[in-house]
N, C-alpha and C positions, 0 to 999 in steps of 0.2 A: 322676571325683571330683565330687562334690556338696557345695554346704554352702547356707546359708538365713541369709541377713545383712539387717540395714535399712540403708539406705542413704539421705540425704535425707528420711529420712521413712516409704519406700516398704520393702513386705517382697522381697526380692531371693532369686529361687532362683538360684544359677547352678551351671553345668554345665560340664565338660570333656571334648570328644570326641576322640579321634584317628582320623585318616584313615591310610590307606598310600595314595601317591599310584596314580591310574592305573594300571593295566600297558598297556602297547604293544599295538597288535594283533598277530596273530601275521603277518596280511599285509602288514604294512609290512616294505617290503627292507632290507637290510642297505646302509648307505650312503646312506639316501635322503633321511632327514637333513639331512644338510649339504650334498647335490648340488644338494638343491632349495629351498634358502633364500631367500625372495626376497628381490627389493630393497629393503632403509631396515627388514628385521625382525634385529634382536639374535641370533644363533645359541642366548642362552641363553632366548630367548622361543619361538625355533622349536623348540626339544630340548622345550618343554612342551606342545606343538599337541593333543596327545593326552591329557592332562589335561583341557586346555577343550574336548574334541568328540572324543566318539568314533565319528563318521562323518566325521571332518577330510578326508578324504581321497578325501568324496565330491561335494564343490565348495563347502565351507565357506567363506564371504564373512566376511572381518575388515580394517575399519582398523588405521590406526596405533595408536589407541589402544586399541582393541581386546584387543590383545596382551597386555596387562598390569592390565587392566579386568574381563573376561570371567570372571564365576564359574565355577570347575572344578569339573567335572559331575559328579561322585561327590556334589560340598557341595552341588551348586544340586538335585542329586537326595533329599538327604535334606534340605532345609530343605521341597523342594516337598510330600516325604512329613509334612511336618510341618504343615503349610497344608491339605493335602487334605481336610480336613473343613467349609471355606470351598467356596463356589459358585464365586465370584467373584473373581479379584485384578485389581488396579489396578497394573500395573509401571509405575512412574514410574520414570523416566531408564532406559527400556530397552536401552538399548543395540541390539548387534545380535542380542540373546535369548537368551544363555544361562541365566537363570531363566525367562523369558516361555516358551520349549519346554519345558522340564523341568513346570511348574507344567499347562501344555496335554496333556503326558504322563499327567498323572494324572487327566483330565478335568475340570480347573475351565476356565470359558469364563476368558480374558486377556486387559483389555485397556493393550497395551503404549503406554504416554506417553513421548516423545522431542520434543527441538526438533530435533534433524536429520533432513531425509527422507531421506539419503541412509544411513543407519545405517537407517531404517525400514525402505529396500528392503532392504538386504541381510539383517535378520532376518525377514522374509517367504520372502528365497531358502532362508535355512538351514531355518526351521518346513519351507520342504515337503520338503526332504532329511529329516527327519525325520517326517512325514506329518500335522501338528499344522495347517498354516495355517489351517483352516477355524476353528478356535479359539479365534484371535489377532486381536484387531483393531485395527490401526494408529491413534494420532493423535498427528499431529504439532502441537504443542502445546506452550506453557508450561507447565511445574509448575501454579504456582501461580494462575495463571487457568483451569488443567483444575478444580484444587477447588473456588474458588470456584464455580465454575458446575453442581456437582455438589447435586443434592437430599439429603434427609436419608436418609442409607442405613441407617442403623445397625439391629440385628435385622435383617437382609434378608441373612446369609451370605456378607459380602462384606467385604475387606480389604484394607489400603492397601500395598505392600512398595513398599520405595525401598534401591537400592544406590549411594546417589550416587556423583558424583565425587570423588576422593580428594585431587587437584591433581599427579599424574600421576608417574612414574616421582621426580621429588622427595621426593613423601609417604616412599619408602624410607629417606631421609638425615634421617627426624626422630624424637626418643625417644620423643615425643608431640603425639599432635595432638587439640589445644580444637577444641570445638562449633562454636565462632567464624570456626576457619581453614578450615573446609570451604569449594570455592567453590557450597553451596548453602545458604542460609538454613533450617536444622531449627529455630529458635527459630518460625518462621512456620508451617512446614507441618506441621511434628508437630502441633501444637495443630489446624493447619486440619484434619487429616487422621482425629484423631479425633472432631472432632467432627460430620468427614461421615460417617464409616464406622467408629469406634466402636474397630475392630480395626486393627492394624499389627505390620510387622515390617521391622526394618532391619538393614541388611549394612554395617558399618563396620569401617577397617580396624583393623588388630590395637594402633596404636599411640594411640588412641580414647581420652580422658577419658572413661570411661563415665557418671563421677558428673555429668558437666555433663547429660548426656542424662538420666537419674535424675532430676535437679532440674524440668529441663522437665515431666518426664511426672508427679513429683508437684503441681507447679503447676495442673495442668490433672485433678486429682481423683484420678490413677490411683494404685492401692493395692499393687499387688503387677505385679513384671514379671518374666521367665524369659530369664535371660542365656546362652549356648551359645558357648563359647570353642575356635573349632576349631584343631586342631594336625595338622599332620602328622608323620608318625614316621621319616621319611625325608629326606636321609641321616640327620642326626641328629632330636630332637624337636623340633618349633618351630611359636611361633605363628603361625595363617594370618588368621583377622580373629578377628570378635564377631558373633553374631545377636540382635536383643532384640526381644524376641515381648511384644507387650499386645495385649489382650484389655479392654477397661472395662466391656463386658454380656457376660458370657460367658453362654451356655447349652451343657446337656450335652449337647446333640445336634450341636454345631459351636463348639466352645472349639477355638483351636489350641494350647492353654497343656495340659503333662502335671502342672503339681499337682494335680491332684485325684486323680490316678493315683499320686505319686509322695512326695507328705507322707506323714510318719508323726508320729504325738503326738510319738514323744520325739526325732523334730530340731527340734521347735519350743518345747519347754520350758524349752531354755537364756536364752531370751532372752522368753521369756514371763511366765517368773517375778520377771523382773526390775523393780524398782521402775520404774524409768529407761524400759522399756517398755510400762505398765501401760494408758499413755492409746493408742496404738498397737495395742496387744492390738485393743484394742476398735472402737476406728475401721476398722483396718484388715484385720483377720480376722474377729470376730464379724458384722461386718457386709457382707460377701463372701463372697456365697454359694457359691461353688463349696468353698472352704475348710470352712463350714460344713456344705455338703452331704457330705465327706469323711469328718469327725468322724462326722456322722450314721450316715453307711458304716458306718465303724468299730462303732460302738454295735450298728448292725443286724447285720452280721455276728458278734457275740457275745449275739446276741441277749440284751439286758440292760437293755434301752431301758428296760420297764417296771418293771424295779428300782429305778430314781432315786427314786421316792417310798415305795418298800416299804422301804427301810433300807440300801443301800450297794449297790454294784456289786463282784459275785463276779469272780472272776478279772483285777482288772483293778491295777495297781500303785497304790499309795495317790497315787502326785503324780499319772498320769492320770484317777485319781477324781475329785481336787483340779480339776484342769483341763475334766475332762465335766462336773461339776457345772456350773461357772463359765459352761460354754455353754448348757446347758439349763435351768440354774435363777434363773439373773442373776445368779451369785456369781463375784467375779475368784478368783485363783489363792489368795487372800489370806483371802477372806470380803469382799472388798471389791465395795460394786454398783458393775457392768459398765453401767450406764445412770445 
């Protein structure tokens, strides 16, 4: 399910995907499960081992926190296929690499940010179980003194992901959790983060105020963000976190954002036409070019581009008229000027 809402300000696509959790290998024995549980893991964190890593079994390194931290590789496999068109990611609070391998998987160099070494060694052990280390480059490091220190990256292909900490097996026992109560400051490093590297993408969990983060991200300029609400459909449906993907210069050769691919005129006329949205139109679409470039699409693929000034656009519904004009000629939805 898709829909197209503003939110604070900003235009919001969001999305609903479902997962079916992992299947089991077929070489895992019968019993082996619970025989070999180790000491201080939850039987219901070890019945998931195969969710998070499906080479568990070939000397997979996890702490404690681990267990219950560790993005499950189907997700951390399709957010990295969503990244892939970035050179470069920056995994801040890497853990012990279950994005940082997946993202190495698909060939962007990774480099993984953690303040514990000892979480560093052990995602170096699992990248070469998986054959990615050369990929992966360790630093152990603060957050937020890695960005500062960071030159202006932005155009240069390269993007910020953070899957913070959540406040541990508690975060479970809450209906919702504010921007506030994470224990990592995103009021500081969002802002820092785009304004090193321009692009970001964050893993928050499923009980997440998303508008607090909205708010952040239109404070600091951003016009439009692409929200992905994963669920698994197993046993029953239910949500598993949030992804929220911005992009603030996007280009077409390396946007990790699917609007341009994925608008269509008439999911955006409900709220286009509206008075209440009028000033918003214009700021936030007309003036973001990827959106713009879409419309253009659109136009070119009907080849009709150069009807605008010869007397109407042929095959085209009268409100979308209404709407190409508005983009191409300075006229709002209205007859009102867009500048």
């Amino acid at each position: 399910m898709t829909n197209v809402t503003i939110q604070s300000g900003v235009v919001v696509l969001k999305r609903e995907l479902d997962f079916n959790p992992p299947k089991i290998p077929h070489n895992a024995e019968s019993g082996h499960r619970k025989s070999r549980t180790p000491p201080g893991v939850k039987p219901r964190h070890w019945r998931r081992r195969y969710y998070l890593w499906s080479k568990f079994d070939c000397g997979i390194r996890m702490d404690a926190e681990a267990w219950f931290e560790v993005t499950p590789e189907n997700i951390a496999e399709h957010v990295a296929n969503r990244m892939r068109s970035k050179q470069f990611v920056h995994d801040c609070c890497s853990g012990v690499g279950g994005n940082s391998i997946q993202f190495a998987l698909k060939g962007m160099r990774v480099t993984a940010v953690d303040l514990n070494p000892s979480r560093l060694a052990m995602l170096r052990s699992n990248a070469s179980i998986y054959g990615v280390e050369r990929n992966i480059s360790m630093v152990n490091r603060d957050l937020v003194d890695y960005l500062y220190d960071l030159p202006d990256l932005r155009n240069t292909g390269q993007v910020f992901f953070i899957s913070p900490p959540w406040g541990g097996e508690a975060a479970n026992t809450k209906s919702h959790i504010e921007v506030d109560e994470l224990p990592m400051n995103l009021r500081l490093i969002l802002p820092l983060a785009l304004r090193k590297l321009g692009s970001c993408v964050l893993h928050l969990p499923k009980q997440s105020v998303l508008d607090d983060v909205i708010s952040i991200l239109h404070d600091e300029g951003v016009a439009y963000v692409e929200i992905e609400s994963i669920y698994y459909t197993k046993p029953v449906r239910h949500l598993k976190c949030h992804f929220i993907y911005v992009d603030s210069i996007p280009q077409q050769s390396d946007c990790l954002l699917i609007g341009p691919t994925y608008f269509r005129v008439r999911q955006l006329l409900p709220f286009l036409y509206s008075d209440r949205f009028s000033p918003i139109y214009t700021d936030a679409l007309l003036k973001v070019n990827y959106v713009g470039r879409y419309i253009s699409r659109y136009l070119n693929s009907l080849r009709i581009q150069t009807a605008i000034d010869g007397g109407g656009l042929v095959g085209v519904r009268q409100d979308e008229e209404a709407l190409l004009r508005g983009v191409f000629c300075g006229q709002g939805p209205h007859g009102r000027p867009t500048r």
